[in-house]
Each structure stands twice: as C-alpha cells, then as structure tokens.
C-alpha positions in Angstrom: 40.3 65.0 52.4 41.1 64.9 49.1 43.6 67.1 47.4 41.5 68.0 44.9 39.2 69.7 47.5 41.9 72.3 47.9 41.6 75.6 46.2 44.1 78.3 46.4 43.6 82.4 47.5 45.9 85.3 47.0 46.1 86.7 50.5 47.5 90.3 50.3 47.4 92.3 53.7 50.3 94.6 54.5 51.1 97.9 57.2 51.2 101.3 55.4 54.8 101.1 52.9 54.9 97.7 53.0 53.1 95.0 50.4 53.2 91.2 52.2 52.4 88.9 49.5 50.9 84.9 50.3 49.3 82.4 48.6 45.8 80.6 51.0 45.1 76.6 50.5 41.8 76.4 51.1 39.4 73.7 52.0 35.4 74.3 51.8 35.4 74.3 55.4 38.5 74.8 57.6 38.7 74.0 61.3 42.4 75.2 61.5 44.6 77.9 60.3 48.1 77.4 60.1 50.9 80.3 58.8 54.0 78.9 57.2 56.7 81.4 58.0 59.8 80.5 55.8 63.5 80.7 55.6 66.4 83.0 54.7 66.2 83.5 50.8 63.5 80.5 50.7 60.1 82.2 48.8 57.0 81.1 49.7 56.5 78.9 46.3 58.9 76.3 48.0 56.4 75.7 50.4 53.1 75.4 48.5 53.2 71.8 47.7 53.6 71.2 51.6 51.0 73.8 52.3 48.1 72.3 49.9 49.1 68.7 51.5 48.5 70.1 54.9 45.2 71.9 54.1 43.8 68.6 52.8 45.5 66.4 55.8 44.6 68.6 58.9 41.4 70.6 57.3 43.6 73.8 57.7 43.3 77.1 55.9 47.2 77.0 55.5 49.2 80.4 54.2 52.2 80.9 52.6 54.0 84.5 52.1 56.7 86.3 51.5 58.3 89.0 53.7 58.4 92.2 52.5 61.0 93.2 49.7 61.1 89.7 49.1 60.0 87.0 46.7 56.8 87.4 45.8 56.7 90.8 48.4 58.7 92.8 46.1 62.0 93.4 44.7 65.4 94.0 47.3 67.1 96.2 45.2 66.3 99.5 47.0 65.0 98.2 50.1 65.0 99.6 53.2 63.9 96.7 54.9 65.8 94.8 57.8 65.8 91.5 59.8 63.8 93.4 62.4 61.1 94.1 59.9 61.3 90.2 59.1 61.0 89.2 62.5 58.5 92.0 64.6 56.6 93.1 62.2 55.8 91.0 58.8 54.3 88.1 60.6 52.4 89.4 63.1 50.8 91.1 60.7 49.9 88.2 58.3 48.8 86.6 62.0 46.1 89.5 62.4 45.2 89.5 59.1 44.3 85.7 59.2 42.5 86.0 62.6 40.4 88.9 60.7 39.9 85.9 57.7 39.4 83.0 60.2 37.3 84.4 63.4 37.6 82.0 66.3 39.8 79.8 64.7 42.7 77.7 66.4 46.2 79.5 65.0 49.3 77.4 64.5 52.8 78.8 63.5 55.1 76.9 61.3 58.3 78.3 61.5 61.0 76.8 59.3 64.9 78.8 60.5 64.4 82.0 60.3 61.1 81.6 60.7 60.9 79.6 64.4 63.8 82.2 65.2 61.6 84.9 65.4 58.9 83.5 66.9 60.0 84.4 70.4 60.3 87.7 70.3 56.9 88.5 68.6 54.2 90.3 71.1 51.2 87.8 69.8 52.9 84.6 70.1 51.3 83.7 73.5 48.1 83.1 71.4 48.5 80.7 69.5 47.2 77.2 69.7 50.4 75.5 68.8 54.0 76.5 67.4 56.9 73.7 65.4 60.1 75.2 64.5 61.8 73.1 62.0 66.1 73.5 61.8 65.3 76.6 63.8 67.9 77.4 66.4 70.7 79.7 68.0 73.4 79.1 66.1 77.0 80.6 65.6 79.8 80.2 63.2 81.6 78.0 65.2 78.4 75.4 65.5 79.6 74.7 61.6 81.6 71.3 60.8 84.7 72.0 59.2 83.7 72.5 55.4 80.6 74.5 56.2 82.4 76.8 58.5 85.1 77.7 55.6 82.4 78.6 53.2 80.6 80.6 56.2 83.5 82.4 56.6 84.4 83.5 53.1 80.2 84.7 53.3 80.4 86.8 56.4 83.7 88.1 56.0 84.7 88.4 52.1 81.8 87.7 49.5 78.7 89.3 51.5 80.2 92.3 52.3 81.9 92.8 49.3 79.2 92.6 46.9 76.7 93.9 49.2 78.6 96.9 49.3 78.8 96.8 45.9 75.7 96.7 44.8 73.3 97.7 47.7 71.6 93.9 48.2 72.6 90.4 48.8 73.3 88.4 45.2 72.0 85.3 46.8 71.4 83.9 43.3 74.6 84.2 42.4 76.0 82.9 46.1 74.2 80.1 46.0 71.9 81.1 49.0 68.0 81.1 47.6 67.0 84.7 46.2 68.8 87.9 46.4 68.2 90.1 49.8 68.0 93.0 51.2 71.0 95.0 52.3 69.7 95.6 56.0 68.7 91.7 56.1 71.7 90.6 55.0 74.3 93.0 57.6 71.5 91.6 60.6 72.0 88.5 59.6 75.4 88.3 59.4 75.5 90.1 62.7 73.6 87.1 64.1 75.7 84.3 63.1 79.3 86.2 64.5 77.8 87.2 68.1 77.8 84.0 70.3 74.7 86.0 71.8 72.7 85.5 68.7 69.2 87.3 68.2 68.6 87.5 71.9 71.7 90.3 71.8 70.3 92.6 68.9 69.0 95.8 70.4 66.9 96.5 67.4 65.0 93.2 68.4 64.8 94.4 72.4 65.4 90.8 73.5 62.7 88.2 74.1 59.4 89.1 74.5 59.1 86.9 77.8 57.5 85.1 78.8 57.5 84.1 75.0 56.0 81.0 73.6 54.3 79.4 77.1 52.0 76.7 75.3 52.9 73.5 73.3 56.4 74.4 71.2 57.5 71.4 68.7 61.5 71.8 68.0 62.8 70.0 65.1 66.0 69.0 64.5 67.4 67.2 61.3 70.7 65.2 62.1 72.7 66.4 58.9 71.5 69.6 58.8 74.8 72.2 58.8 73.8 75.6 58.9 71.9 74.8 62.4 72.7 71.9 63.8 71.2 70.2 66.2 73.1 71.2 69.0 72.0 75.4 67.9 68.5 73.5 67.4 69.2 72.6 71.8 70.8 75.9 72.5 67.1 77.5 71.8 65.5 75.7 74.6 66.4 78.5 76.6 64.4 81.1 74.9 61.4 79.9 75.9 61.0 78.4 79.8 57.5 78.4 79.9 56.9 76.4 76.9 55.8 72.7 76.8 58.8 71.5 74.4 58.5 68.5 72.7 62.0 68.1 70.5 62.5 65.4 68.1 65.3 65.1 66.5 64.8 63.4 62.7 67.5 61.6 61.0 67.1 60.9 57.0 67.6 57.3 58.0 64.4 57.4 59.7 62.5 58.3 56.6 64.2 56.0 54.3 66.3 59.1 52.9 70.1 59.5 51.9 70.1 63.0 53.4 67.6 66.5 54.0 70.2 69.0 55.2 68.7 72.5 56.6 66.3 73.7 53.4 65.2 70.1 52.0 62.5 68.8 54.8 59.8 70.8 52.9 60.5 69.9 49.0 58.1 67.5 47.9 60.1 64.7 46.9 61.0 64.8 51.0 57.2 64.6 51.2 57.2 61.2 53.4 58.8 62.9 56.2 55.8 65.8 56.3 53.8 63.5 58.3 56.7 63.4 61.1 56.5 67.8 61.3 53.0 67.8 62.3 52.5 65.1 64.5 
C-alpha cells in the first residue's frame, strides 16, 4: 500500500484521573491492529514514522501513545503516577479501547523495553494474536559492560536520587535519558535494575500473571545494545513457558549498520532493519 494511503487519528481513551494520549495510522480498510507500547523516557513521536510504515506494509490500524504523566499524556511534575500504573494499567486500557475501535480484529503488541517488560504480567495478554518485544529483557546492573555499568551507577545511586529528591521528578532531559519522569517511575525503576529478581520481585506488580503470554512471542535482541543486553534479552525466556518463542538476535552488521544500541532500532534512518521486527 502506499504511504500516502495512511491517514493519522488522535486516539484519546483514558480510566477516570488519568488522560492516555496516542496518535492512530490509518489505512481505508485495516485487517490488523497493532499497539506500539514504548520505552523509558521514549514519547510516542519517536515511533510515528515506524508506525505509518507499518500501517501501509501490513494494512494495520497501528497506535502510538504515551503513558500517563508522560509525553504527550501530560506533564510529570506533580505526578502521582508509578511503574505499576505504566505497566497494569495504561496499556490494557489503550488494548480495550482499540478492541472497542477495531471489533473482531487480530491484536498485536509491540513492545519495545519497557514496553515487552510488562507484557507478562498484564491480565489480557493471553488474547492477543501475536506479541515482539524488541531489547526487552530482565536485566540487572551487573548485565552492563564496564563503561555502561559506571554511568548506571552514578544514575541509581548519586544523580537520580539526588535530583529526584530535589525536585519531585526525574530531569531526564538534563541526564541525558529521553524526557523527564515521574518520581514514582523513576524510584520503581531504579528498584528494578538493583534487585537481581527484577519486575517478577515487585509486590506492587503481584508477579507474573501466569500462564502469561501462551501464543506466538517474538524476542528481539540487538548485539550492541547495553542497557539490556542480550543475555537480560535470554534471561526473559523464563517468564513465559507457555509461549511459542521465536528469538532472533540482530546484529548492525546484518543490516549494513555501524551500530543501533537499545533506543535506535525504531528511528527512521534505522528504517532497513524494520522489515526484520515484523517478520
């Protein structure tokens, strides 16, 4: 189909105190849905020039969206909002509100870090039609090389809590870590990163929802990528028994690239490897 097919929706549904934000690539007649569900500090606008390729490749109503007190889904400055809220509650909504849009519909979840993280432990997930998590694993400080693990340090332990504490969010900006976050998101994050137990060990997320994702589950791993490494990417197998897991591991090399790291699979001049994530 041609790109020029694609038209683009604001999609705004939200629970009661909470306004989730997203952005619908549209074709004239979809045959799939598909829900992008982003990264740490990553807003949705990173992922629209992916999202508007995919609509026209696959014929899919794709959506992009921000979690709540986020990006487009409002300001962090006085949030209240935590990981938990990123992880139970913000996409299952947007989920319900696209099967209200797209009745009958085949659902895919594109989860890229954070966003394949939570899949397991969300009540719905068993209903999808297909789930890829891109640089989406259980990782721990110690899973950094060398250099990354210094400056992960001096984030968990000195610059986060400092100026978190400081000034009641995240100053991602200014950290160099995407946009500026919630306080509760940032101390649940951390949290996740220093216990070798990882998400599955939070109380506040009640531990996998099993039997979890049981149908076809695509893990990506990129070879360069330091935040979670391929080896976290492995580690996650374990979440999910049930599921049909099909990992690929994707080295720039591959794609004719110098390097992608854990955020750049998804920028459009990376656009050659977007084939390789949905196939």
């Amino acid at each position: 189909m041609s790109p020029a097919a694609i038209r683009e929706e604001p999609f705004a549904p939200g629970p009661p105190g909470a306004l989730l934000r997203g952005l619908l690539a549209l074709p004239p007649e979809p045959a799939l849905v598909v829900t992008i569900n982003g990264a740490t500090g990553v807003p949705a606008r990173f992922y629209q020039p992916f999202a508007r390729w995919l609509a026209a490749e696959r014929n899919a109503a794709v959506l992009t969206w921000d979690y709540r007190d986020f990006g487009g889904s409002g300001a962090p400055y006085r949030s209240t909002a935590c990981m938990t809220d990123w992880v139970l509650h913000d996409p299952v909504t947007m989920r319900e509100a696209l099967r209200a849009r797209f009745p009958g519909l085949p659902l895919w979840l594109i989860g890229h870090s954070l966003g394949g993280i939570a899949a397991g432990f969300q009540d719905d997930i068993g209903d999808l039609a297909r789930v890829i998590t891109v640089a989406a694993g259980h990782g721990h400080i110690s899973d950094h090389p060398p250099a990354m693990r210094i400056r992960a340090s001096l984030l968990w332990y000195l610059l986060g809590p400092v100026s978190t504490a400081a000034l009641g969010y995240l100053p991602a900006r200014w950290l160099g870590l995407g946009l500026d976050l919630p306080k509760g998101v940032f101390w649940q994050w951390r949290r996740w990163l220093l216990d070798r137990g990882g998400p599955p060990a939070d109380p506040s997320l009640g531990g996998l929802r099993r039997p979890g994702i049981t149908g076809p589950l695509t893990m990506i791993a990129l070879s360069d990528d330091t935040m979670l490494p391929p080896a976290s990417v492995e580690r996650m197998r374990a979440w999910h028994p049930g599921a049909e897991i099909d990992y690929r591991l994707i080295r720039p090399g591959d794609a004719g690239l110098a390097a992608i790291g854990h955020i750049q699979a998804f920028h459009s001049r990376n656009a050659v490897l977007w084939p390789r994530l949905i196939a």
